[in-house]
N, C-alpha and C positions, 0 to 999 in steps of 0.2 A: 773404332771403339769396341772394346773386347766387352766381353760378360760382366767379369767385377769391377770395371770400369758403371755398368748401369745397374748392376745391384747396388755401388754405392752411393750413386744419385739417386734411386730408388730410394735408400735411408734415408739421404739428406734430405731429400724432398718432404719424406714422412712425419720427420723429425723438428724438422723448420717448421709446418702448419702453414706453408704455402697452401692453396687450393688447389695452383694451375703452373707447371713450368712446360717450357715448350724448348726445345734444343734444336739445333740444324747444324747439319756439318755437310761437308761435300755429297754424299748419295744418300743421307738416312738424316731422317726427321723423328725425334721422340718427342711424348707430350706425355705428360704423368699428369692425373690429372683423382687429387685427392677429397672425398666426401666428408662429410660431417662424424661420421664413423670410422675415419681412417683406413678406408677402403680403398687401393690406386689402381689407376686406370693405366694403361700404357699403351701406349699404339705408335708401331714402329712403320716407318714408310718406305720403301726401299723403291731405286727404277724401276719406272713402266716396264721393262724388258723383262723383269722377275714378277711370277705373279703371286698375288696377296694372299697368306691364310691368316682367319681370324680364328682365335677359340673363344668363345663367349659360354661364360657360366655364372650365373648371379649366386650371389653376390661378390664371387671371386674376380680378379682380374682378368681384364681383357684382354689378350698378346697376342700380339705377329711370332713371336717366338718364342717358344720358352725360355726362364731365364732362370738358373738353376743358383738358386739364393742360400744363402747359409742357414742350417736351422739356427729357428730363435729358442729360446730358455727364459723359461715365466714359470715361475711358482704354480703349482696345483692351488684346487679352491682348499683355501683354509679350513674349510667345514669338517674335516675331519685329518684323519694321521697321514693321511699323502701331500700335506701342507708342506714338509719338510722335504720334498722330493722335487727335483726340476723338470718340466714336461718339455720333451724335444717335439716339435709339429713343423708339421710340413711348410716346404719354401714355396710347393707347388700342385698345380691338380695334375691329377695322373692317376697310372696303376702303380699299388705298393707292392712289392718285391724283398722277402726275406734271403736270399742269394743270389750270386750274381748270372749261374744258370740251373736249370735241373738237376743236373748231377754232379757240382756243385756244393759245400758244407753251408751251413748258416749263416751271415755277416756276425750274427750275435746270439747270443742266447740271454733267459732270464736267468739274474745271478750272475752273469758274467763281468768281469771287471774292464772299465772304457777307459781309453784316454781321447786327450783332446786331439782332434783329427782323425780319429778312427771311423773308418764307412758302416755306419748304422745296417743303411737298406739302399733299393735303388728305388725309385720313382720314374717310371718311364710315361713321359707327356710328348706324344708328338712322334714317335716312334725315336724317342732320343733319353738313353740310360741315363740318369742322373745319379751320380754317387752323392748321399746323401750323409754328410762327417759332424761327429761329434762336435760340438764347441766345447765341454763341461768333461772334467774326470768323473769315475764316478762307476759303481754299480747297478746294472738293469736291473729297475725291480718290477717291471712290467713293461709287455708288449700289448700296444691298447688297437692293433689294427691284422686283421687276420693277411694271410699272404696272399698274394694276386687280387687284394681288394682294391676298389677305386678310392681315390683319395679327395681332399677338398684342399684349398690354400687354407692353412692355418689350424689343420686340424691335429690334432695331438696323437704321434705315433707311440714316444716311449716315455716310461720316466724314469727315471735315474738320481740314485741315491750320491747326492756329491761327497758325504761324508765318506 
């Protein structure tokens, strides 16, 4: 079972308002395992012969391994003029990364113009670079997280003018 194989059980699970699905296949057991708040749990089980990392961080997910998810895109709070902008936030906990090394240019700047699949930033969780791509076309009109800063699941990196 690859990655976007269990990022899309991840959706569907989220999506359904299961509480609890539990999967087994030859060497690996998942369990997603959804709260009242739409919060997923997942715990990956792999042979005795490899040994287990967990990361635990509340409220965010719990993983054997990271699982490097597509950003989502949700409307800013209404209360004011960034109602009209899409907020891209993280798939994952980690360090955020404006380029892919030091020396190195920026994946993006403010003002600049995206399209869909273009690598925003990286997110490295786990010591594993996560290229973090557009879903939405569209103009950065703000960078809401500084560089080499830690990150949270779900928290809101950029927003982008789709128009």
């Amino acid at each position: 079972m690859d990655i976007k194989e269990i990022q899309n059980l991840i959706k569907f699970v989220a999506k359904s308002g299961a509480s609890e699905v539990k999967l087994e296949m030859d060497d690996i057991k998942i369990t997603i395992k959804t709260g009242s708040d739409s919060e997923a749990t997942i715990v990956q089980h792999v042979p005795a012969a490899v040994p287990q990392i967990t990361q635990v961080a509340a409220p965010a997910p719990v993983a054997a391994a990271p699982v490097a998810a597509e950003p989502t895109k949700e409307p800013a709070t209404p209360a004011n003029e960034e109602s009209k902008y899409i907020t891209i936030k993280s798939p994952i906990i980690g360090t955020f990364y404006r380029k892919p090394s030091p020396d190195k240019p920026l994946f993006v700047e403010v003002g600049q113009t995206i399209a869909e699949g273009d690598v925003l930033c990286i997110i490295e969780a786990m010591k594993l670079f996560n290229e973090i791509e557009s879903e939405v076309s569209g103009k950065v009109v703000k960078i809401l997280v500084d560089d080499s800063s830690p990150v949270e699941f779900d928290q809101p990196l950029f927003l982008v003018d789709p128009s």
